[in-house]
C-alpha positions as CSV (number, residue, x, y, z in Angstrom):
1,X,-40.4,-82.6,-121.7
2,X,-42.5,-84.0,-124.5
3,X,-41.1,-83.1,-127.6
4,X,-43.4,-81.7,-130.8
5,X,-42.4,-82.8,-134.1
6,X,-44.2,-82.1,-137.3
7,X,-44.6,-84.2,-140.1
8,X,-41.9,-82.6,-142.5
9,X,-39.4,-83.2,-139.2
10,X,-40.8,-86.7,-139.3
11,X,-40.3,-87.8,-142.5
12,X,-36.9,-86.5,-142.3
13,X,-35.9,-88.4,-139.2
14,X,-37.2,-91.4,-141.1
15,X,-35.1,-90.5,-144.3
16,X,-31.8,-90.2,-142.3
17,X,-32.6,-93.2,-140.3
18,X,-32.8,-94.9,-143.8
19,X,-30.0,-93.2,-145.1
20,X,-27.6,-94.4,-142.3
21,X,-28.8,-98.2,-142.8
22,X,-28.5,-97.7,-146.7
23,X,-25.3,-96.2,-146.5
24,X,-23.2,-97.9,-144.0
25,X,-23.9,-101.3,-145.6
26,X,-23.1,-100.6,-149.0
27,X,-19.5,-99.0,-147.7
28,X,-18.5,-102.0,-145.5
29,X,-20.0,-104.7,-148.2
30,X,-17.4,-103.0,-151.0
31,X,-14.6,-103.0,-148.7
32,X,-14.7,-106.4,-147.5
33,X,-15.9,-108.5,-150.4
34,X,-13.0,-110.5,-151.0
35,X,-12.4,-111.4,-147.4
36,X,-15.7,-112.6,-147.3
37,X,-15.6,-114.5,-150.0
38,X,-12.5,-116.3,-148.5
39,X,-14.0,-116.8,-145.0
40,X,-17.2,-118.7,-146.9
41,X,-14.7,-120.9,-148.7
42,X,-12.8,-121.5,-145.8
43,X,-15.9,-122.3,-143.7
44,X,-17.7,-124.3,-146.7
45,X,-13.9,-126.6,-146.1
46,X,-14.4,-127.2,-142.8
47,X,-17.8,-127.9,-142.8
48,X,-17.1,-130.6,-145.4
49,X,-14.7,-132.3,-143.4
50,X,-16.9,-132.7,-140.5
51,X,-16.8,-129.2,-138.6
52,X,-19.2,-127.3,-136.5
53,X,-19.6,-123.3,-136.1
54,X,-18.9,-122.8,-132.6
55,X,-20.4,-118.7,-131.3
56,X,-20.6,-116.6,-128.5
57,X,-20.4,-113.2,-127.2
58,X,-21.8,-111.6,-124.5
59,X,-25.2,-109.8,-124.1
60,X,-27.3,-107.8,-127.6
61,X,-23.9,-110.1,-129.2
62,X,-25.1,-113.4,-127.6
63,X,-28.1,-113.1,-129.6
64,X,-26.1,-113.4,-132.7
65,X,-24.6,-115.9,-131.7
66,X,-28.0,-117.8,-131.4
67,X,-28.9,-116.1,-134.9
68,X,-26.2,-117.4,-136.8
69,X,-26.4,-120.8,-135.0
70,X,-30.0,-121.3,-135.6
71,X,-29.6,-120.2,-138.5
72,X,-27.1,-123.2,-139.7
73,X,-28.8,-125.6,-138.1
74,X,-32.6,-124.8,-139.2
75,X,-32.5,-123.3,-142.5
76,X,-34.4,-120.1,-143.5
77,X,-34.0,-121.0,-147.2
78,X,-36.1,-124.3,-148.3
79,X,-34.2,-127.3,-149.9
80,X,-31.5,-126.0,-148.3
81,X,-28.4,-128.8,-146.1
82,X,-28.4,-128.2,-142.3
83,X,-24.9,-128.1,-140.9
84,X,-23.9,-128.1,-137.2
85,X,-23.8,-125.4,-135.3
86,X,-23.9,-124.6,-131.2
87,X,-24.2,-121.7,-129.6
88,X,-21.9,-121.4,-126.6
89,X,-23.8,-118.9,-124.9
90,X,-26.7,-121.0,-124.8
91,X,-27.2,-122.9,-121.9
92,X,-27.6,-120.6,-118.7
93,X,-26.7,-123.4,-116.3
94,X,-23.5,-123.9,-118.1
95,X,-23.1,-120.0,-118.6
96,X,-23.7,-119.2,-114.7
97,X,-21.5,-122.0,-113.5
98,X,-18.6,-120.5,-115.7
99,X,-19.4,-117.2,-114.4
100,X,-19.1,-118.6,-110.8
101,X,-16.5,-120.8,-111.3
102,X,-13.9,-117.9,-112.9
103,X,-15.1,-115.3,-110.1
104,X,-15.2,-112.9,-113.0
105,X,-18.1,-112.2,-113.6
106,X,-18.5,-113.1,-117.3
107,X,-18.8,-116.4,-119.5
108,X,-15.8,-118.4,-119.0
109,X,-16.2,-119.1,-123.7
110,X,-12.4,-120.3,-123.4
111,X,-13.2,-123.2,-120.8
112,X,-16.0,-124.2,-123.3
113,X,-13.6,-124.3,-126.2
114,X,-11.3,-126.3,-124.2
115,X,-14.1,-129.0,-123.5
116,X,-15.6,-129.1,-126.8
117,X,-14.0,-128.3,-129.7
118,X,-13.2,-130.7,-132.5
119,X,-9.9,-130.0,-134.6
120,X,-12.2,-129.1,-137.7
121,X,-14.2,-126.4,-135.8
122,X,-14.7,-123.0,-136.5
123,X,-15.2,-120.4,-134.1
124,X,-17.5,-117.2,-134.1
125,X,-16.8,-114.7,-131.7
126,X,-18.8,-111.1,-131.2
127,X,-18.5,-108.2,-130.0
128,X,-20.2,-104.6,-130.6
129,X,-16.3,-102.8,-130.0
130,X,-14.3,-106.1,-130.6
131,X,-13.5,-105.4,-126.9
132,X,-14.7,-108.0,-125.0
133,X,-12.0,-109.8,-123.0
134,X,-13.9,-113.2,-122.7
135,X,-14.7,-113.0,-126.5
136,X,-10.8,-112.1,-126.9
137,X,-9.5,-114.8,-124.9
138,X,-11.6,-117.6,-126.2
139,X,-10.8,-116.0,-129.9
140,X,-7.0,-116.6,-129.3
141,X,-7.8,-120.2,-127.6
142,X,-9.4,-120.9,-130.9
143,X,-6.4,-119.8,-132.9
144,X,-4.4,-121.7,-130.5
145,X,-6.3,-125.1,-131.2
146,X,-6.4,-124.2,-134.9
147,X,-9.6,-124.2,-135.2
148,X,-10.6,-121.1,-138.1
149,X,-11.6,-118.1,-135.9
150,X,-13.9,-115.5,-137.7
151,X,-13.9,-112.2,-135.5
152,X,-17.7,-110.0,-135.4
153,X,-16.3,-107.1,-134.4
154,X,-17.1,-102.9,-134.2
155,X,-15.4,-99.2,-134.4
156,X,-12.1,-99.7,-134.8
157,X,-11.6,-103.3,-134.2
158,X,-10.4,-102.9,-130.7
159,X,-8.4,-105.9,-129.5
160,X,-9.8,-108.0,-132.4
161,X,-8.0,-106.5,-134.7
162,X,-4.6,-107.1,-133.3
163,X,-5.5,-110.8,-132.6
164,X,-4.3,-112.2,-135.4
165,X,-7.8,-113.7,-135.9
166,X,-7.8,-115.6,-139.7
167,X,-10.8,-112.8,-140.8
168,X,-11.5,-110.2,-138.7
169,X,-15.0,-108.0,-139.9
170,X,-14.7,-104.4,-137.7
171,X,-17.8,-102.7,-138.8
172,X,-17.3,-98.8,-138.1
173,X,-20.5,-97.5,-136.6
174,X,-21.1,-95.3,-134.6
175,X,-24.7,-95.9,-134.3
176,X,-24.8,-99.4,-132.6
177,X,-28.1,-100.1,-134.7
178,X,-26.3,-99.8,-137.8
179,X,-23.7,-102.2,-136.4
180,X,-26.0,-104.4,-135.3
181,X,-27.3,-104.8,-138.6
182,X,-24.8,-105.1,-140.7
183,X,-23.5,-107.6,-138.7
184,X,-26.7,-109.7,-139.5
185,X,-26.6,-108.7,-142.8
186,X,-22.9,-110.5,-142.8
187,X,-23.6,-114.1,-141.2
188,X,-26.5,-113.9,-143.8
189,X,-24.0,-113.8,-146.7
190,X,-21.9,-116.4,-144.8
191,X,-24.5,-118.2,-144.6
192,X,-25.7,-118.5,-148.2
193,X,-22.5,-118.1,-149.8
194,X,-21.0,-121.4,-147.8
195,X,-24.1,-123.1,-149.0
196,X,-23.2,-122.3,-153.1
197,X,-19.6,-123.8,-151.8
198,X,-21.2,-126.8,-150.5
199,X,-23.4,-127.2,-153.8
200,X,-20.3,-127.0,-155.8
201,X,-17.4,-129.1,-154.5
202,X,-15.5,-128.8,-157.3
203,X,-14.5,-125.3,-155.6
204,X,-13.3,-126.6,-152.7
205,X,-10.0,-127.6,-153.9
């Protein structure tokens, strides 16, 4: 069944589309602006004493993880440092071999931690519920290693929020777009907020 729509229903699918990206920003933005501002100080530290971002998660969330690692490593903004970043989710040799190697099925992210993280490190781990066991379990490895774990997470935090992660971001969406986006929109501010951090060292005392 084809269905008809006319243009006033069109324009008004477009305007509630619109509305939901407008509005689901602007309420997670106002509720976790101090946190974030405390996660781009913490990762501007590490990053000046010689860390590395460290991501993963599993499918739409693995290409975050390449997102926010590119992003680090290649600047969008011109004049701006790079800084070292890896995805973990990368390489699909290393991936697959995990995945055969653990029987389960998924990316073994906590047998990568254990091989190459640096004390320094911080880790990015997402997931559209927060849900993910293999994000989870390579989450607590980080915390484990103290390395600074920085949860990407959805609804209502699911597993993320009771692993005593240091910043946890649930973003409460139904609409998995929406998530999606704001969770972009997020490593964006990480990203340039860290920068002004890095620009001014003075604040990193």
């Amino acid at each position: 069944i084809v269905m008809q729509f006319n243009r006033a229903q069109l324009q008004d699918l477009v305007a509630a589309r619109f509305e939901k990206s407008i509005r689901g920003p602007e309420t997670f933005f106002a509720a976790n602006v101090e946190s974030i501002s405390k996660a781009c100080w913490a990762m501007a530290l590490r990053f000046q004493q010689g860390g590395r971002i460290l991501s993963f998660g599993n499918g739409a969330s693995a290409t975050d993880a390449h997102h926010v690692s590119v992003e680090f490593v290649h600047p969008a903004i011109v004049g701006k440092r790079a800084l070292p970043a890896l995805a973990l989710c990368n390489d699909s040799a290393v991936i697959t071999g995990s995945m055969q190697d653990n029987n389960e099925g998924k990316p073994d992210f906590t047998h990568l931690l254990e091989i190459l993280a640096q004390p320094q490190d911080m880790v990015l781990g997402f997931s559209s519920d927060g849900c993910c066991e293999n994000v989870l379990s390579a989450l607590k490895k980080a915390k484990k290693l103290e390395l600074l774990t920085i949860g990407f997470g959805g609804k209502n935090g699911g597993g993320m929020a009771k692993a005593n992660l240091d910043y946890h971001f649930a973003v409460a969406e139904t609409d998995p777009f929406v998530g999606q986006e704001i969770q972009e929109t997020l490593y964006h501010i990480l990203y340039e907020l860290v920068h002004v951090f890095l620009e001014h060292e003075g604040l990193l005392k």
